[in-house]
N, CA, C and O of each residue as an XYZ file, in Angstrom:
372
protein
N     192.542     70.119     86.735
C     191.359     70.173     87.558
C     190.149     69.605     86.813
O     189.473     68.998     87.643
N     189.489     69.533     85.383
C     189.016     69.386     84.725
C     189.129     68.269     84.679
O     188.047     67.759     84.390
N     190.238     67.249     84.875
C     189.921     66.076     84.436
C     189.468     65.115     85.545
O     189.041     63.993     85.269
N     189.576     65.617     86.937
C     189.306     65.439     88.340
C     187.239     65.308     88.702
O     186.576     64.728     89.562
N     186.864     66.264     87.412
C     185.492     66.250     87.569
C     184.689     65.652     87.271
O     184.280     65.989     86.160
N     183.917     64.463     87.903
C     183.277     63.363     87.332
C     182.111     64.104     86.207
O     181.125     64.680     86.668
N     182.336     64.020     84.776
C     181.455     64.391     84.148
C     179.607     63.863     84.254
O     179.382     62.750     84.729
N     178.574     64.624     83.847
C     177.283     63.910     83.455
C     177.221     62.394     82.931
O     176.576     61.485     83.454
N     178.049     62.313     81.759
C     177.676     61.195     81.178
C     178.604     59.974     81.786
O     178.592     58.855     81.272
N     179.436     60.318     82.968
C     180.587     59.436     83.380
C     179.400     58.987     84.738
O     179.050     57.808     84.803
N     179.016     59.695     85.451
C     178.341     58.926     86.647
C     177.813     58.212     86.401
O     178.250     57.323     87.131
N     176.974     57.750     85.771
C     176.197     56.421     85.720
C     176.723     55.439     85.452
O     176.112     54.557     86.055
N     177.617     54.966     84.824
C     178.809     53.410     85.046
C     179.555     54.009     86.285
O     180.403     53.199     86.660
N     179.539     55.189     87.087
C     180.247     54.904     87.975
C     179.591     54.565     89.198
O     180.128     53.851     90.045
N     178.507     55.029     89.312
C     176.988     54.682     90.189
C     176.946     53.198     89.829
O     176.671     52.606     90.873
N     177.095     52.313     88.812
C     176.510     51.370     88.551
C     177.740     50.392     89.385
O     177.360     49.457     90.089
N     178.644     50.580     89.294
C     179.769     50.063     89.959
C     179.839     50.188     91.067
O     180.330     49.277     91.733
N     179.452     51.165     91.573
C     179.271     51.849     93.093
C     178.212     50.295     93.911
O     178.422     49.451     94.782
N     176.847     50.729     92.780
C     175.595     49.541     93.371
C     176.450     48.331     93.144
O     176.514     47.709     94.205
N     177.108     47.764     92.227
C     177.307     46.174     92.078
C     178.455     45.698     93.518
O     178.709     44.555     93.898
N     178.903     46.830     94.002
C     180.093     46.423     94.662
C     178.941     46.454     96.191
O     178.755     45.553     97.009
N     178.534     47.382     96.151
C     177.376     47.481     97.389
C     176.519     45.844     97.170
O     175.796     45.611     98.139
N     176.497     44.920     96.276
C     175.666     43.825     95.955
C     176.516     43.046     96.135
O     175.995     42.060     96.657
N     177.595     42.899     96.001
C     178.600     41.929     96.352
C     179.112     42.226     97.870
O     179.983     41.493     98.337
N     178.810     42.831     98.308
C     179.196     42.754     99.913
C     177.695     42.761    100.787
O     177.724     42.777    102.018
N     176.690     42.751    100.206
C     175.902     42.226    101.113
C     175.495     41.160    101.031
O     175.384     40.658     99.912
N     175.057     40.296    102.423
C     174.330     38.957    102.197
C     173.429     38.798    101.523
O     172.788     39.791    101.180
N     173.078     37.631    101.124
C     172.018     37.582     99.870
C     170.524     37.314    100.911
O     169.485     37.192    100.262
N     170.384     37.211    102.620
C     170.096     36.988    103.683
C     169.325     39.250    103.490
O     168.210     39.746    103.651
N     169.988     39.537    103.301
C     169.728     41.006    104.103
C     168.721     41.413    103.035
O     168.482     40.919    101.933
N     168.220     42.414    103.652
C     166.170     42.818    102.992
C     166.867     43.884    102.121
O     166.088     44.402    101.321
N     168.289     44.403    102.064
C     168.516     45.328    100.834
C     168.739     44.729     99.681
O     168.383     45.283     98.641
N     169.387     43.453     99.667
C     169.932     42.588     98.524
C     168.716     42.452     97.480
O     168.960     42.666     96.293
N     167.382     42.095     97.892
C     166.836     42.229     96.164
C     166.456     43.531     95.657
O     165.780     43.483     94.629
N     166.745     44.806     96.161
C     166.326     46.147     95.638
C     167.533     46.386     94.758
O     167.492     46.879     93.631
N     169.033     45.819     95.657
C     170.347     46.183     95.209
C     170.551     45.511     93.788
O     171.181     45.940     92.822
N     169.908     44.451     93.924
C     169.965     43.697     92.624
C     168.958     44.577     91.593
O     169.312     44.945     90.472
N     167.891     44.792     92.072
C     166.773     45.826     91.136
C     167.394     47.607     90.800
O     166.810     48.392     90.053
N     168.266     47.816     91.318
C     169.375     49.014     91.266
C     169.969     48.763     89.934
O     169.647     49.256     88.854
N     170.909     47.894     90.215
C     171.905     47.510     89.167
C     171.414     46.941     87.955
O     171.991     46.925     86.867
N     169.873     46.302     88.351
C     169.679     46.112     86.596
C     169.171     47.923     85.692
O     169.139     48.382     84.550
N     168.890     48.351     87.009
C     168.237     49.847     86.438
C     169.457     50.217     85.524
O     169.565     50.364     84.307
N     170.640     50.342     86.938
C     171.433     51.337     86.108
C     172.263     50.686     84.955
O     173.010     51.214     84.132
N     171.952     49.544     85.120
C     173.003     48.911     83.540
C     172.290     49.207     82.503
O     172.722     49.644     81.436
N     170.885     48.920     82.857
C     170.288     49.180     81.555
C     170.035     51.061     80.670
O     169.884     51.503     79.531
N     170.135     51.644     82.206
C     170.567     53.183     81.899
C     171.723     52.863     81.092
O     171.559     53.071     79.890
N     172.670     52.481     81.387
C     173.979     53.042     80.964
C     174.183     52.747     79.460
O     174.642     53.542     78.640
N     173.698     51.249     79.182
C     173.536     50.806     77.940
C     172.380     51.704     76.646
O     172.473     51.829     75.425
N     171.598     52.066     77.417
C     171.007     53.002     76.425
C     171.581     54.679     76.268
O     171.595     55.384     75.259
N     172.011     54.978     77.602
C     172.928     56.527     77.101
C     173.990     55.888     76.134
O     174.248     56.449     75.069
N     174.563     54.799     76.475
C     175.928     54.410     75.130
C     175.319     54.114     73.597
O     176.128     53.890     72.697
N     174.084     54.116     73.351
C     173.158     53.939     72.211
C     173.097     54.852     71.712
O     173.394     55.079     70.539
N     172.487     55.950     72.919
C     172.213     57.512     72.233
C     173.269     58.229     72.038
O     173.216     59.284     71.406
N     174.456     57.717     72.597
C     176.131     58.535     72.381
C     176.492     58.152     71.028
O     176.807     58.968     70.162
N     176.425     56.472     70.805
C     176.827     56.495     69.490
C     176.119     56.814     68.477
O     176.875     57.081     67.543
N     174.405     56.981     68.027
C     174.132     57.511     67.374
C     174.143     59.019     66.828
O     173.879     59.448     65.704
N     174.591     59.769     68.165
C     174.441     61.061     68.130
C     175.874     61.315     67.755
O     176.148     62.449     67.361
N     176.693     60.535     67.814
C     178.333     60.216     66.976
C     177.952     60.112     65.581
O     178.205     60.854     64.632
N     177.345     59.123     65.651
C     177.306     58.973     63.987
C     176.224     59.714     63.123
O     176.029     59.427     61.942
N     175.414     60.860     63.918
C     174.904     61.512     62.690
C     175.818     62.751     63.042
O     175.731     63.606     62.160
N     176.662     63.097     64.063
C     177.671     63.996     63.777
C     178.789     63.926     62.270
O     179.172     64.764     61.454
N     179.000     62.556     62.459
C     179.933     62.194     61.904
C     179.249     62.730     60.116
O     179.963     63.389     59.360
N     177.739     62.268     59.704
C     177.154     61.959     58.731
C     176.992     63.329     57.943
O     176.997     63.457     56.718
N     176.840     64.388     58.959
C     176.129     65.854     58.998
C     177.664     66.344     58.112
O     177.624     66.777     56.961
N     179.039     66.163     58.953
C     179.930     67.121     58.651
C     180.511     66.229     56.978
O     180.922     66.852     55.999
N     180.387     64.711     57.057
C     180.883     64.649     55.519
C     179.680     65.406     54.376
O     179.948     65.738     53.221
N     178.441     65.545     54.998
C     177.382     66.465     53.967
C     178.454     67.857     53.310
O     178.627     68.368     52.203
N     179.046     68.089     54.826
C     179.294     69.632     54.951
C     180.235     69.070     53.215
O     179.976     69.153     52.014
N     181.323     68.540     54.030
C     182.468     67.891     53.003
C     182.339     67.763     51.683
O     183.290     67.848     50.906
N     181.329     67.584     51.397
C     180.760     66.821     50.209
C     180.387     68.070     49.174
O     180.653     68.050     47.972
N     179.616     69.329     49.975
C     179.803     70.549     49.417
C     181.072     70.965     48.767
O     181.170     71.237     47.570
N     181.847     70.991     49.464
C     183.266     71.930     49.652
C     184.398     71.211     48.676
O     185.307     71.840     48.133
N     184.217     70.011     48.568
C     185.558     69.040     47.559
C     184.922     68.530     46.289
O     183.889     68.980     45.795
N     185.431     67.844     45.962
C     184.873     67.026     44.375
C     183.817     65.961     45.239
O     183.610     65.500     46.361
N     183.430     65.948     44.138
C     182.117     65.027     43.744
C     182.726     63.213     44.111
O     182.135     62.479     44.904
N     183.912     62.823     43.376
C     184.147     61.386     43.375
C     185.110     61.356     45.021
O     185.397     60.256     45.492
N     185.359     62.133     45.463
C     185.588     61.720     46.987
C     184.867     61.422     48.047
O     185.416     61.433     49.149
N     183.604     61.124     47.931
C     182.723     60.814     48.706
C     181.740     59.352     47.776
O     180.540     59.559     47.595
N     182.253     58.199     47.342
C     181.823     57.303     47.051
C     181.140     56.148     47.938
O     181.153     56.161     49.169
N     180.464     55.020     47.051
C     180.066     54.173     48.223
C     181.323     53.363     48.914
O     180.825     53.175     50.024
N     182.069     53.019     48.950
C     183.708     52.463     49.201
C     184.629     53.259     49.933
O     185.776     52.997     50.295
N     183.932     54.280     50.090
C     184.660     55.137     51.257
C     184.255     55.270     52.584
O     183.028     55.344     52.660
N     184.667     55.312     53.355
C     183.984     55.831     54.985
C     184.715     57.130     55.622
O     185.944     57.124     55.684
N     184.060     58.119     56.044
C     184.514     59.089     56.454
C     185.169     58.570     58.286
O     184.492     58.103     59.202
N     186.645     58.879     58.275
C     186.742     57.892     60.038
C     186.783     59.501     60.707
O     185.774     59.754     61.364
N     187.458     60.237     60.658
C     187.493     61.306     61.898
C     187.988     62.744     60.843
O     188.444     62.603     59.709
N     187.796     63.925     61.443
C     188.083     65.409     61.716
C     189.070     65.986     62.308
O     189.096     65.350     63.361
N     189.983     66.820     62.381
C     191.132     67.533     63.076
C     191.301     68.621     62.245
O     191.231     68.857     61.038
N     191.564     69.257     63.354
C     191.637     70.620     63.445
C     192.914     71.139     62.727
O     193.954     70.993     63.369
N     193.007     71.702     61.542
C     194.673     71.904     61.133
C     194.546     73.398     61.293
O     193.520     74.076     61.332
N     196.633     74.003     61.433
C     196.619     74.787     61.574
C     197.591     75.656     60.504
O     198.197     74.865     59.781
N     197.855     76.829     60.252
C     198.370     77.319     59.104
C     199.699     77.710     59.913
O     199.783     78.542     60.816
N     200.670     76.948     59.398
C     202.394     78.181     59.776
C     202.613     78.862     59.328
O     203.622     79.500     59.629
């Protein structure tokens, strides 16, 4: 059921797709076509800046938990030649 639910950050490329397809089926003749066009630059340019603020807010997630890391292990595992890629959850048998 959960995956059925258009999330917050999912509507707006899906709105934006919604307007471009609404722009491609009207005449370029009809008095909605230049708003529809003024729609779709809105929402692209929405969408492109929530994907800005997603990945930055990724990557100081990402930045925050190797801090954590950096506490907790040795000192030479966190060099300039390293990149921290991802986190998972382990479990004890």
């Amino acid at each position: 059921m959960k995956d059925l639910i258009v999330r917050p950050i999912q509507r707006i490329p899906r709105y934006e797709l919604l307007i471009q397809r609404l722009l491609d089926n009207t005449p370029q003749d009809h008095p909605d076509h230049p708003l529809l066009q003024q729609a779709c630059k809105v929402m692209h340019d929405l969408a492109v800046k929530i994907g800005t603020v997603s990945e930055t807010q990724h990557g100081e997630d990402m930045l925050e938990t190797l801090k954590k890391l950096e506490l907790l292990l040795i000192t030479d595992l966190a060099v300039p030649d390293r990149a921290y890629i991802r986190h998972d959850m382990v479990q004890t048998l």
